[in-house]
C-alpha positions as CSV (number, residue, x, y, z in Angstrom):
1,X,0.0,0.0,0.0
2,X,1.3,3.4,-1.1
3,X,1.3,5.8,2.1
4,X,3.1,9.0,0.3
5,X,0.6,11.3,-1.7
6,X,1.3,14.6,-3.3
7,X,-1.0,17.5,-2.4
8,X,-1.2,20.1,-4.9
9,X,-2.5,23.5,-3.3
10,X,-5.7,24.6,-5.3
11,X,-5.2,28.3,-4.4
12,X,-1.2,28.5,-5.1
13,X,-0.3,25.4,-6.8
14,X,2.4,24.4,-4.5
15,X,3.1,21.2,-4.3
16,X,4.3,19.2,-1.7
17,X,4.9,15.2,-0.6
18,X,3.4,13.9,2.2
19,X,2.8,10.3,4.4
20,X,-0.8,9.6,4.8
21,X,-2.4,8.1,7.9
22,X,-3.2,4.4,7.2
23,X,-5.6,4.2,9.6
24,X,-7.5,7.2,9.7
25,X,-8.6,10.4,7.5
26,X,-7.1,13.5,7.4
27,X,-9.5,16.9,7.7
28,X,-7.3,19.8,7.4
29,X,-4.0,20.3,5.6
30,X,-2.2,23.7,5.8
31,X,-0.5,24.7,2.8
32,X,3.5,25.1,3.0
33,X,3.2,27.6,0.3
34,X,0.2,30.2,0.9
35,X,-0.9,28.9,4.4
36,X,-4.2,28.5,2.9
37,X,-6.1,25.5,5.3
38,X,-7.3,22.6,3.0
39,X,-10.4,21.3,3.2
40,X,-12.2,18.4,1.6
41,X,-13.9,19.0,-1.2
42,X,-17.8,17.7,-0.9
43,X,-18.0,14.1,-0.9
44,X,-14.7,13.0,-0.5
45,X,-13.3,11.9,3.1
46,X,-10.0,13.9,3.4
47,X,-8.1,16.3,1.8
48,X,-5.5,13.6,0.0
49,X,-8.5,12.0,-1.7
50,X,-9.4,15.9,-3.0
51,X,-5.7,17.3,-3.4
52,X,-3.7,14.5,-3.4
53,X,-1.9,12.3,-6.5
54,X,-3.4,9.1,-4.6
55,X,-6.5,8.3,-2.4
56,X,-6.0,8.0,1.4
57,X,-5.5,4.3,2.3
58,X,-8.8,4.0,4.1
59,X,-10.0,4.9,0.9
60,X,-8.1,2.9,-1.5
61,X,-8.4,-0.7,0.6
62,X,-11.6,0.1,1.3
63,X,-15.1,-1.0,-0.9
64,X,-15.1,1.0,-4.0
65,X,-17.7,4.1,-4.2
């Protein structure tokens, strides 16, 4: 199971490499570039599933939607 996803800022663009949580989602994510505080988007769990290059691992091993 991949545990490093990219989050791409929607406001700047920065981008930046983080570890998910395996066992839980994440809410909020402050962006290293702006500071802007990441949300997710409507319908998804956590920001890595909104922002992110791959889906949270709750997510990914979990049923499909």
């Amino acid at each position: 199971m991949e545990t490093r996803s990219t989050i791409t800022c929607p406001e700047c663009g920065h981008r930046e490499t983080e570890t998910m949580p395996t066992d839980a989602c994440q809410f909020y994510y402050d962006c290293k570039g702006c500071g802007t505080l990441l949300r997710p988007k409507p319908g998804d769990c956590c920001v890595f599933c909104s922002y992110g290059d791959r889906r949270c691992p709750p997510k990914a091993t979990g049923p499909a939607d």
